[in-house]
Kinemage of the C-alpha trace (Angstrom):
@kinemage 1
@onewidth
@group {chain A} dominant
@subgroup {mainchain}
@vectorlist {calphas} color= white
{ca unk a 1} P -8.298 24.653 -35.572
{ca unk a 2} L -8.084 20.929 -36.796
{ca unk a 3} L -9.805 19.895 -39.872
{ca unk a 4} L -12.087 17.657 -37.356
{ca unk a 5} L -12.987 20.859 -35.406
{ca unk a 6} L -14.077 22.455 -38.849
{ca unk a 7} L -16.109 19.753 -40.010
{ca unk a 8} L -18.039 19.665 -36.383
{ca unk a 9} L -18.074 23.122 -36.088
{ca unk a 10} L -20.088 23.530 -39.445
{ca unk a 11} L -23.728 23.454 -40.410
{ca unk a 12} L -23.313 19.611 -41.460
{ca unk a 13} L -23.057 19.194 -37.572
{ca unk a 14} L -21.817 15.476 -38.117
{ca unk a 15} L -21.751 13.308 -35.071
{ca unk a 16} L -18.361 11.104 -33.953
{ca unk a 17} L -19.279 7.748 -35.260
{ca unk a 18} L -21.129 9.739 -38.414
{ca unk a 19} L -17.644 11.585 -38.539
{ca unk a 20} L -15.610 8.119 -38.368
{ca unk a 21} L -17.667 6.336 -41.007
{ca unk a 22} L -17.360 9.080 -43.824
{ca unk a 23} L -13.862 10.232 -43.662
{ca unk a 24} L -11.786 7.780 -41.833
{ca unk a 25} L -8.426 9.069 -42.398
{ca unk a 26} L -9.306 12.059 -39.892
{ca unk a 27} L -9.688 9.706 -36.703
{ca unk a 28} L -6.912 7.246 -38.133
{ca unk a 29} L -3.145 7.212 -35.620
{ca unk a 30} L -0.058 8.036 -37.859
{ca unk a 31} L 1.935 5.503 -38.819
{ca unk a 32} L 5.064 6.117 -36.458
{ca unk a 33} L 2.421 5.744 -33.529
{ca unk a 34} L 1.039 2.388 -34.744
{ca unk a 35} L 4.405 1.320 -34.916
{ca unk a 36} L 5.591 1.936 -31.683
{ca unk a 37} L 2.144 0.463 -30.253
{ca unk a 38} L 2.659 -2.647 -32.091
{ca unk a 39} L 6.352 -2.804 -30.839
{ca unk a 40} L 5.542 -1.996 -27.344
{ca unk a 41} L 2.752 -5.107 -27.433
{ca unk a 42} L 5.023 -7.180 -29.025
{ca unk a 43} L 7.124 -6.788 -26.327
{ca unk a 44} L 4.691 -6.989 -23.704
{ca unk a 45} L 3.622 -10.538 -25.250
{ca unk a 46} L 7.295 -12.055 -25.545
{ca unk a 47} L 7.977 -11.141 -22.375
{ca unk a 48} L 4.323 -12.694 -20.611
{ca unk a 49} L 4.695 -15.750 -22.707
{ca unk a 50} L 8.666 -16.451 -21.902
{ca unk a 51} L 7.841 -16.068 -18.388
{ca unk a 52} L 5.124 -18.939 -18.341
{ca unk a 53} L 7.618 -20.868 -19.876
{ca unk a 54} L 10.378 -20.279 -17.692
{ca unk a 55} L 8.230 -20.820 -14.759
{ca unk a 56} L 6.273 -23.997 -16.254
{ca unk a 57} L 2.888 -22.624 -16.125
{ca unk a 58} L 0.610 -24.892 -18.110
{ca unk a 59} L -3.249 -25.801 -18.328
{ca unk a 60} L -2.216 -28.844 -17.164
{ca unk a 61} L -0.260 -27.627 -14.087
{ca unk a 62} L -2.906 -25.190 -13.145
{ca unk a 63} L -5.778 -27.927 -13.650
{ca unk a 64} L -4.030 -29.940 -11.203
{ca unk a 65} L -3.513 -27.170 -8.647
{ca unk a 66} L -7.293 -26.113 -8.815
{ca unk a 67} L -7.999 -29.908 -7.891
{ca unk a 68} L -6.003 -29.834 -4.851
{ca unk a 69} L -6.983 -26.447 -3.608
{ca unk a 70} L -10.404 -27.541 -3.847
{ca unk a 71} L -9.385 -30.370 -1.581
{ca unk a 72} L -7.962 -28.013 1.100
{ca unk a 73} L -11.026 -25.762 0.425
{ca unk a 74} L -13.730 -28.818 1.235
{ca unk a 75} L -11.779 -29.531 4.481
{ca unk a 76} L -11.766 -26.189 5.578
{ca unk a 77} L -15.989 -26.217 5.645
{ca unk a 78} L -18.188 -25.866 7.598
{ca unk a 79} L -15.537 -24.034 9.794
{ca unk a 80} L -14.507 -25.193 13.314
{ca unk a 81} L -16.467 -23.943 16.170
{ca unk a 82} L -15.346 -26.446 19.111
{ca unk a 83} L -12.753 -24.051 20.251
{ca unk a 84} L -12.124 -24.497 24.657
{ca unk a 85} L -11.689 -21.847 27.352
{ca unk a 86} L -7.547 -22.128 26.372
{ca unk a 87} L -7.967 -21.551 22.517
{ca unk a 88} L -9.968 -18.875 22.762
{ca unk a 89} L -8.194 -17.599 24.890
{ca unk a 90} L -4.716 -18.020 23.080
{ca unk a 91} L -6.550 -16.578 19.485
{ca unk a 92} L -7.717 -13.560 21.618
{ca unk a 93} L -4.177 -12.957 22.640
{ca unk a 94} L -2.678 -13.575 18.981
{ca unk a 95} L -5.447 -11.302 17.697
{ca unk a 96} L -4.326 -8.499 20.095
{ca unk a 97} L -0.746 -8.671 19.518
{ca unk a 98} L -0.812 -8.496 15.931
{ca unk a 99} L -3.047 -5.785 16.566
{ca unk a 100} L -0.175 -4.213 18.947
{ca unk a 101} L 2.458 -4.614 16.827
{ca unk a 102} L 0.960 -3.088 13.424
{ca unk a 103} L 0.013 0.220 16.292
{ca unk a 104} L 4.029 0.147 18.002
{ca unk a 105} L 5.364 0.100 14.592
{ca unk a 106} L 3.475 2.412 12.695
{ca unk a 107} L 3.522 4.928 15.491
{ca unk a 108} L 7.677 4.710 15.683
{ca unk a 109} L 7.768 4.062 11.617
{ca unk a 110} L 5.748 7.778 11.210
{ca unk a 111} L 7.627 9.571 14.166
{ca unk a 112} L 10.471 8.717 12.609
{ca unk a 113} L 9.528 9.412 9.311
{ca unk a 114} L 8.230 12.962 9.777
{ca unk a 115} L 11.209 14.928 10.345
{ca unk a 116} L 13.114 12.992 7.817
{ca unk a 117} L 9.896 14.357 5.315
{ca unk a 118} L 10.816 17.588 5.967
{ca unk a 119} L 14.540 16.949 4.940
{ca unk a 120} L 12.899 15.358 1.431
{ca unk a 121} L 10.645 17.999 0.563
{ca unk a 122} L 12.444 20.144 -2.404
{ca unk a 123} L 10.425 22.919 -0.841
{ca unk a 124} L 12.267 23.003 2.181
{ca unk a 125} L 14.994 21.533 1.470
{ca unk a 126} L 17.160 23.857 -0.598
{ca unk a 127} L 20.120 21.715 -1.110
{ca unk a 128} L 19.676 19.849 -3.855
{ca unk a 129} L 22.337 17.050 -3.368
{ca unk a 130} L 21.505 16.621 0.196
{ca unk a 131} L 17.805 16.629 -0.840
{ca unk a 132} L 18.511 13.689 -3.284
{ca unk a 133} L 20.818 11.645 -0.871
{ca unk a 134} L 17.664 11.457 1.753
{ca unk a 135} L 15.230 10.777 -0.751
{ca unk a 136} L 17.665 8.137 -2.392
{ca unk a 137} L 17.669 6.913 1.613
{ca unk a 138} L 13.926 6.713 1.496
{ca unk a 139} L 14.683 4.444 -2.003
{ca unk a 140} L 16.889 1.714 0.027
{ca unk a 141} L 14.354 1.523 3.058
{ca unk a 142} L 11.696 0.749 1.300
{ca unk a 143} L 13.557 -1.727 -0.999
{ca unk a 144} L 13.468 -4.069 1.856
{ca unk a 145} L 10.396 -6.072 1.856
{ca unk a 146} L 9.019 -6.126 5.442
{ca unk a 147} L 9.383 -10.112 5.896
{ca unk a 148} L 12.536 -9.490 4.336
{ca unk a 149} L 13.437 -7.251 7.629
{ca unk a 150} L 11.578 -9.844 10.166
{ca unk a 151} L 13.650 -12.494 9.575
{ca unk a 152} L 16.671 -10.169 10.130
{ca unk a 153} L 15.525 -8.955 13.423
{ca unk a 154} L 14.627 -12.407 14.482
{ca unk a 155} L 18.342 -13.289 13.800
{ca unk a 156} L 19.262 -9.943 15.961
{ca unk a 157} L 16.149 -10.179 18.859
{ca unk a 158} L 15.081 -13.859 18.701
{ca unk a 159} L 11.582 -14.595 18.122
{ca unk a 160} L 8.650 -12.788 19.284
{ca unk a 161} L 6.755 -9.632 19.073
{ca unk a 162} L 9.498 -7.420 19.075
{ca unk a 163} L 10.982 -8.260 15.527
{ca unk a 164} L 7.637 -8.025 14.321
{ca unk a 165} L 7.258 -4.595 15.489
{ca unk a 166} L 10.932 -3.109 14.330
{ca unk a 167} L 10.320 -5.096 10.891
{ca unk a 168} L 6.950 -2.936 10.588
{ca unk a 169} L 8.607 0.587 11.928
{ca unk a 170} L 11.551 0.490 9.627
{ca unk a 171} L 9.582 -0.488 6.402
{ca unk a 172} L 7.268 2.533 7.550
{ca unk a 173} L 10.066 4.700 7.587
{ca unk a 174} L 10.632 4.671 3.792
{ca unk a 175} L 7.251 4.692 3.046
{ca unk a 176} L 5.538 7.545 5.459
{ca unk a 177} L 8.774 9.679 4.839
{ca unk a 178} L 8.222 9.407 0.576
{ca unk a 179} L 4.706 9.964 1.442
{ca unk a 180} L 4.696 12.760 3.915
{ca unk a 181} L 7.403 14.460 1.603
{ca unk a 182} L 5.061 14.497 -1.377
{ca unk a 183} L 2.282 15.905 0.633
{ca unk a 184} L 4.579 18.699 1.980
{ca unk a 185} L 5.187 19.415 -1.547
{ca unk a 186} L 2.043 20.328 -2.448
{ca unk a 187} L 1.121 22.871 -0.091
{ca unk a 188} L 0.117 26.600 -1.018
{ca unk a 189} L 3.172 28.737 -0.461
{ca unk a 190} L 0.747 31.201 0.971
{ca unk a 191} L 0.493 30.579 4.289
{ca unk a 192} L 4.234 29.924 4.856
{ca unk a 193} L 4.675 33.490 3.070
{ca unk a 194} L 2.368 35.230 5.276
{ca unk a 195} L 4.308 34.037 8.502
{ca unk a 196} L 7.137 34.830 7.081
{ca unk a 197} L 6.546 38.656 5.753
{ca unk a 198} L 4.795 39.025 9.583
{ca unk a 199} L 8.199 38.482 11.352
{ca unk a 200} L 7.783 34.737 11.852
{ca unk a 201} L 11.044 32.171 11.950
{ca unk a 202} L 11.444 29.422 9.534
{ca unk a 203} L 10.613 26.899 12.171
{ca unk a 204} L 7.117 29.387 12.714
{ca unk a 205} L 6.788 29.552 9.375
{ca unk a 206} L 6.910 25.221 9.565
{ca unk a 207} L 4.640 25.298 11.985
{ca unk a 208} L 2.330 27.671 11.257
{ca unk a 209} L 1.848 27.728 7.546
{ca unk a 210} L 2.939 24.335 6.746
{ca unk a 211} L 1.575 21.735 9.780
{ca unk a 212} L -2.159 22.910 9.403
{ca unk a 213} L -1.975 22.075 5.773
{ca unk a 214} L -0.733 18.978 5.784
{ca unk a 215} L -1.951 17.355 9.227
{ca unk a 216} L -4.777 16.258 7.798
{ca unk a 217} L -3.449 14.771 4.593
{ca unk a 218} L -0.166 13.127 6.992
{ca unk a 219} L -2.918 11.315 9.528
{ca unk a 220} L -4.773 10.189 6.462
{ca unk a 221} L -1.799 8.569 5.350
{ca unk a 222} L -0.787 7.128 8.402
{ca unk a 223} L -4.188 5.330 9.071
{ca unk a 224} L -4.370 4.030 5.490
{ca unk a 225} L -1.048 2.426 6.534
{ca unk a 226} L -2.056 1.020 9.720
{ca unk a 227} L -4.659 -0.897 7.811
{ca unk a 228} L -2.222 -2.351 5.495
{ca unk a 229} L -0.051 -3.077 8.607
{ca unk a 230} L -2.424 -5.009 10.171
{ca unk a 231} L -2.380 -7.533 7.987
{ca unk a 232} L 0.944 -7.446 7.405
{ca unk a 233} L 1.388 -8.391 11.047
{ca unk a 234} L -0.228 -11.355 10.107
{ca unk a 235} L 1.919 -12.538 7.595
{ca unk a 236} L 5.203 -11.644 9.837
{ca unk a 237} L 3.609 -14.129 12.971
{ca unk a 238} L 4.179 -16.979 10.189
{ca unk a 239} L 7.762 -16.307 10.003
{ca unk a 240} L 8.104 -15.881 13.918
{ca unk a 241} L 7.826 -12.122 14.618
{ca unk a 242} L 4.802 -12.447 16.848
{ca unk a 243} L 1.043 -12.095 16.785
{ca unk a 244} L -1.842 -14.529 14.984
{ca unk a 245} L 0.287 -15.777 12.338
{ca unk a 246} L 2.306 -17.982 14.311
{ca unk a 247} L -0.975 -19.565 15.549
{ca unk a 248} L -1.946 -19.806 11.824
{ca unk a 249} L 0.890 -21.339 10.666
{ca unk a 250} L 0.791 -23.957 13.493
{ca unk a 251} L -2.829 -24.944 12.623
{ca unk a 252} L -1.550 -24.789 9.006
{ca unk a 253} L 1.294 -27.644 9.803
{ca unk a 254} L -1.110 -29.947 11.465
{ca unk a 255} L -3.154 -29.882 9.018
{ca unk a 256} L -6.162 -28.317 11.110
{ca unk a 257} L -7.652 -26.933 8.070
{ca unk a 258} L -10.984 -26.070 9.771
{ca unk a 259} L -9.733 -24.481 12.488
{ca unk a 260} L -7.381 -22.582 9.818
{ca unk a 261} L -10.642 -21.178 8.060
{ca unk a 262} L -12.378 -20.469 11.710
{ca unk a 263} L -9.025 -18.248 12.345
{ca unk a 264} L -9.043 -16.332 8.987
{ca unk a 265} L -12.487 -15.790 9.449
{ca unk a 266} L -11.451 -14.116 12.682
{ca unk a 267} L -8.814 -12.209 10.868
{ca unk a 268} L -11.059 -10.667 8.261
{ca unk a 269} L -13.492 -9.490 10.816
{ca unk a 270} L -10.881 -7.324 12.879
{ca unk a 271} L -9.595 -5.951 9.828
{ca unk a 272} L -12.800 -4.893 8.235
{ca unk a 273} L -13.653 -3.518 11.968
{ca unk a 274} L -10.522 -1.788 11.605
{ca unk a 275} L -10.710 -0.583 7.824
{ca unk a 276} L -14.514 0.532 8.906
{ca unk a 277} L -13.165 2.666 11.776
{ca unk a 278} L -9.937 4.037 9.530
{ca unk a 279} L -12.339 5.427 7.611
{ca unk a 280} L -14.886 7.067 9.341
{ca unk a 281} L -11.497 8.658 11.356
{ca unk a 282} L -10.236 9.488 7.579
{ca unk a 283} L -13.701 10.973 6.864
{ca unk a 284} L -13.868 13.025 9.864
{ca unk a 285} L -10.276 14.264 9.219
{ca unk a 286} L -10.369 15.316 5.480
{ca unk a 287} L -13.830 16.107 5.715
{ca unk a 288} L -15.038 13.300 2.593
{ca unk a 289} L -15.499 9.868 2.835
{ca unk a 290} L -12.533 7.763 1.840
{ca unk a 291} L -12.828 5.045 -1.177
{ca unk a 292} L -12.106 1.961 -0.033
């Protein structure tokens, strides 16, 4: 017992702040822990303030940029609504395919990624150096920013949809297989022991005691990332991979600014339809309503 939990735990029955005020010392860090505090904010500060030097961030820089993005901004209102028959028509199509491509490539990142989770889960995976060269594997994937991988398939597959799509399933792969591993992990031994003392394989003992567990918790995932994927698809049409960027980034070049807000605006309202279906799918999966 502490001399705080004395003091509280006696007839005085002083309160915190009463506590605080009357015998300071009690509440007060030891001087090795200020120490490193004040060293670990020191450090903290040097490094934030040598990195708006190095980069040139000043007021005045930043006052200047806040005038000219308020310039874009006021030409981007009221948005434009004098789209023809072909427009529409050529936004619906960009909408769908960066809606295809984020589906195509999570589906082939997470099929992938799935067996390969089994291989990185330390509970069933007893080989401990094999273990850590697939999880290391998992390490390099995602390394790889997912532009980063667009612009390498567009150099392999030329422009188009399908660069977008293998950009998106690769990235996945790292991602879904850390993920997936981790929620293997956690499972209750239980069930796989029960399969197992009743006669059951190892791959019944997989499927039986260790799929119902985490199905839930793996789809969960997977939609989350589909969300993120979507607009992620966005961002790869810019660079050529496909989909509503590359209509974006044309109305960006000419300088179309108000068609530019009229196609974000489209852009947030298919992902928000999409983030509002995720999670009632997430809700009905897990059984509680996601946080968003």
């Amino acid at each position: 017992m502490t001399v705080r939990d004395y003091v509280k735990g006696s007839a005085l029955t002083l309160s915190d702040v009463e506590l605080k005020k009357s015998m300071p010392e009690l509440f007060a860090k030891p001087f090795s822990v200020r120490i490193k505090r004040a060293v670990i904010f020191g450090v903290v500060a040097a490094l934030f303030a040598w990195c708006l030097w190095e980069f040139n961030i000043t007021p005045q820089r930043i006052w200047d940029g806040l005038g000219k993005l308020g310039s874009v901004l006021s030409f981007m209102l009221p948005p434009y609504t004098g789209f023809d028959a072909r427009e529409i028509a050529e936004i619906s199509k960009g909408l769908q395919e960066t809606l295809a491509i984020a589906v195509l490539g999570t589906i082939l990142g997470a099929l992938v990624a799935l067996p390969l989770s089994f291989l990185g889960a330390k509970n069933l995976n007893r080989f401990i150096l094999f273990r850590f060269g697939v999880r290391r594997g998992f390490d390099i994937i995602r390394a790889f920013e997912t532009l980063i991988l667009a612009l390498i398939f567009i150099r392999a597959f030329g422009l188009g949809p399908l660069a977008g799509v293998l950009a998106i399933a690769v990235g996945e792969i790292g991602v879904l297989a850390k993920l997936y591993a981790e929620a293997i992990e956690n499972i209750s031994k239980k069930p796989v022991e029960g399969v197992v003392a009743s006669g059951g394989s190892r791959q019944q003992a997989v499927r039986f005691g260790v799929m119902p567990q985490v199905m839930p918790v793996l789809l969960s995932i997977t939609l989350y990332n589909f969300e993120s994927n979507v607009r992620s698809g966005t961002i790869l049409g810019i660079v050529g991979a496909g989909g509503i960027g590359f209509i974006l980034s044309d109305r960006i070049s000419a300088y179309r600014w108000d068609e530019v807000w009229s196609i974000i605006i489209l852009i947030i309202v298919m992902v928000y339809i999409i983030d509002a279906l995720s999670n009632f799918l997430r809700m009905r999966l897990i059984g509680a309503p996601a946080k968003s």
